[in-house]
N, C-alpha and C positions, 0 to 999 in steps of 0.2 A: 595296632602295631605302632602306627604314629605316635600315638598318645604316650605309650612307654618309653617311646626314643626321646621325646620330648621332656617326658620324667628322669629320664638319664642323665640328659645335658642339664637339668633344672640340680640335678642332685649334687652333680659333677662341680659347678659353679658354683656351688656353695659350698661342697670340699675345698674347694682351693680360696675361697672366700675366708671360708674360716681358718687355713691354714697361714693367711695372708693375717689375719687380724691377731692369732694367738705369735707369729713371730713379733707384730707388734705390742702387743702386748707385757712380752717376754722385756723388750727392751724399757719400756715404759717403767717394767716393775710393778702391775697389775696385781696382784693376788688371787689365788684359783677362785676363790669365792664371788670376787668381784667379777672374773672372767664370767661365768656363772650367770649370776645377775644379767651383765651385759647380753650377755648370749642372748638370755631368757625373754629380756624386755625391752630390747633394743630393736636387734637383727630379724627373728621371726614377727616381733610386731608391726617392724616399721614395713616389711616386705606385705601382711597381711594387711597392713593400712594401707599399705601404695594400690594393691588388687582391691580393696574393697572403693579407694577412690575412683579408680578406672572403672568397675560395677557401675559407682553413680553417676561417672559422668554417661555412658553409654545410655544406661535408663534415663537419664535426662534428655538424650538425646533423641531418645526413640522418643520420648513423648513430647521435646518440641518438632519433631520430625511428622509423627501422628497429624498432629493438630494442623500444621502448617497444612500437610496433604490433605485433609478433608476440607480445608479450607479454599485448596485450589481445583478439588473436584469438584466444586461448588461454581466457585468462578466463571470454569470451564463446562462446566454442566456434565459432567463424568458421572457414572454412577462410582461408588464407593468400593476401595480396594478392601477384599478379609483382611483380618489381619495372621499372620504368620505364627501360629500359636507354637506349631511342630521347629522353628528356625532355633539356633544356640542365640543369644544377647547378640553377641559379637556380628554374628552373620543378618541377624535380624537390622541391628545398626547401620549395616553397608546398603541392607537391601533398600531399608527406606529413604537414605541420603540420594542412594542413586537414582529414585523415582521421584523424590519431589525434587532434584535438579533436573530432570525430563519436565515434569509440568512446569515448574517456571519457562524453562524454555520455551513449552510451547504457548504459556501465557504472553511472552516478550515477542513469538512470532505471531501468534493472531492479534495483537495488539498496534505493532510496527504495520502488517497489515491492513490493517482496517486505515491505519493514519493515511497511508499512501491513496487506499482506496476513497477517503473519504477529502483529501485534496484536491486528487481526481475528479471527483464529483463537482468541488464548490466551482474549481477552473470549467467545468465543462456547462454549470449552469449558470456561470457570470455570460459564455459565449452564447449559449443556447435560449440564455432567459426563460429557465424551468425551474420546478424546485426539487431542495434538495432531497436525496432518499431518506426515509425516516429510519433513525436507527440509532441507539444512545452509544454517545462516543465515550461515554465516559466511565462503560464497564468492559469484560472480555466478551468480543462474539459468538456466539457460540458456530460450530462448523457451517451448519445451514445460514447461518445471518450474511455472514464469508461469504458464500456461493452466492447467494441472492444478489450481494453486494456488488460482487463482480460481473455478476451479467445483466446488472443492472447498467453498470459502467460501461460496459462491450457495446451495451444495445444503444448509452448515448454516445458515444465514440464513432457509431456508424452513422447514426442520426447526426451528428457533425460536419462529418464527412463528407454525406451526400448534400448536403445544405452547402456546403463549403463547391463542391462542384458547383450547384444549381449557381449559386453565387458567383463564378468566376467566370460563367459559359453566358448567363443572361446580364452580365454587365461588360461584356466583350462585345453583344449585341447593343447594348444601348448606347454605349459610346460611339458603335460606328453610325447607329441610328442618328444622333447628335449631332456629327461630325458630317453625315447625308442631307441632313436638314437645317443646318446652321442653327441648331438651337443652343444655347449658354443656360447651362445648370441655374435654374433661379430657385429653387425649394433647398433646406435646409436636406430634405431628404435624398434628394437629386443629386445636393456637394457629395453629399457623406458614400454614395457608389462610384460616382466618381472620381471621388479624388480623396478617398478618406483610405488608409492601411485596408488592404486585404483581409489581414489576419486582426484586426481591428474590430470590422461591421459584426453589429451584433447578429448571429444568426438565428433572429427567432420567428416562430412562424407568422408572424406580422408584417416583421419587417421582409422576410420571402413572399408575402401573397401581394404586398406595397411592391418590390418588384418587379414579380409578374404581371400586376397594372400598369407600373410604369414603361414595360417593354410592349405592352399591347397598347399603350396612347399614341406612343411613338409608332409603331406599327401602324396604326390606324392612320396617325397624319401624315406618315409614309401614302398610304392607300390613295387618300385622298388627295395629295398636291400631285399622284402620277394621273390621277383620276383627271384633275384640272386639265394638267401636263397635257393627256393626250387627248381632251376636247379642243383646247388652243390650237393645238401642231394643227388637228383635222379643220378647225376656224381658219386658218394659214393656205393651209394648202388650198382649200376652195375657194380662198382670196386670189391667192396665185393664179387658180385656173381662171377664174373671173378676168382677172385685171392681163392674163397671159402672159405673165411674166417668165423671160429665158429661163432655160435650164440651169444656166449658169448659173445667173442669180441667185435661181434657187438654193443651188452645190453650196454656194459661197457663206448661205443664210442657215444652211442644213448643223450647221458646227454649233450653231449656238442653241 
């Protein structure tokens, strides 16, 4: 029924077409013959060439449209769309524009993400001193490469983190240790916890096990000068009681 309504208005438009060109005609002084001719090999031709050009441009288009898609099922590692045998030209044309502008798309988002992802990575293995994940940046990922990617990332982003604690809890320790024992930072390694950026010190697992020695030397020489500490005090005191020295004296001696 469409199709008829459509042949009505096509028929209609070209009644008043022709009605529009024979009043010019008339003026011009045309001759029926020539009118004729005109008619013949002008108007229906040039309308059957304008349609026959739209034909090729749309088959051109299906088949750079074709090519394009199987070249980004590829990319993407998709398996391959049928093709549409039962569609009209026309509808076949829209369908395929509107599917390879989907795959590009999603070629442009797994692509932006992998960059992000793979950023990610280089800043967290400049901090962490790892290496990086393997995986070519220089094609599209496929969905799983993506997933792995990202919880590869999640899992160094934790590993960070908790380094990043260990890091800020056992040099709050050793500072006070330092600062108990009057000792001055003399190793390059010693400056760099103390006194080097936070968000700086490389957290790798080296330099966290170096650390952890360095909070247990201190510890130790903590041990050992209360060890001293309190053989002296008890030397002291038995001096005291020997030599019976006042209480006072004692109280007065007790502060130091």
């Amino acid at each position: 029924a469409r199709s008829e309504v459509l042949a009505a208005e096509a028929a209609s438009c070209l009644n008043r077409a022709m009605a529009t060109l024979r009043d010019i005609w008339e003026e011009i002084g045309i001759s029926e013959e020539q009118r004729l001719e005109r008619t013949d090999t002008n108007l229906l031709d040039m309308m059957v060439a304008e349609e026959e050009s739209l034909k090729e441009r749309l088959l051109k288009s299906i088949a750079l449209c074709r090519k394009e898609q199987d070249s980004l099922c590829r990319e993407l590692q998709l398996s391959p769309f049928e093709t549409e045998e039962a569609s009209s030209i026309l509808q076949m044309e829209k369908n395929l524009r509107t599917r390879v502008e989907t795959l590009r798309k999603c070629k442009r988002d797994r692509t932006q993400e992998l960059k992000a992802l793979h950023e990610q990575d280089q800043d967290l293995c400049d901090i962490l001193c790892t290496s990086p994940f393997s995986i070519d940046t220089g094609s599209v990922p496929s969905l799983e490469d993506l997933d792995r990617y990202r919880r590869h990332v999640a899992s160094l982003n934790s590993l960070k983190e908790q380094r990043r604690e260990e890091f800020v809890s056992t040099k709050r320790q050793v500072i006070l240790l330092m600062e108990e024992l009057d000792h001055t930072p003399d190793t390059s390694f010693e400056r760099d916890v103390v006194c080097e950026d936070e968000e700086a010190f490389c957290l790798s697992t080296d330099n966290i096990a170096a650390l952890r020695d360095l909070l247990q030397q201190l510890e130790a020489r903590r041990a050992l000068n209360e060890a001293v500490c309190a053989e002296l005090r008890a030397r002291i005191i038995l001096l005291w009681e020997r030599l019976k020295i006042p209480q006072e004296e004692r109280d007065a001696s007790a502060v130091h």
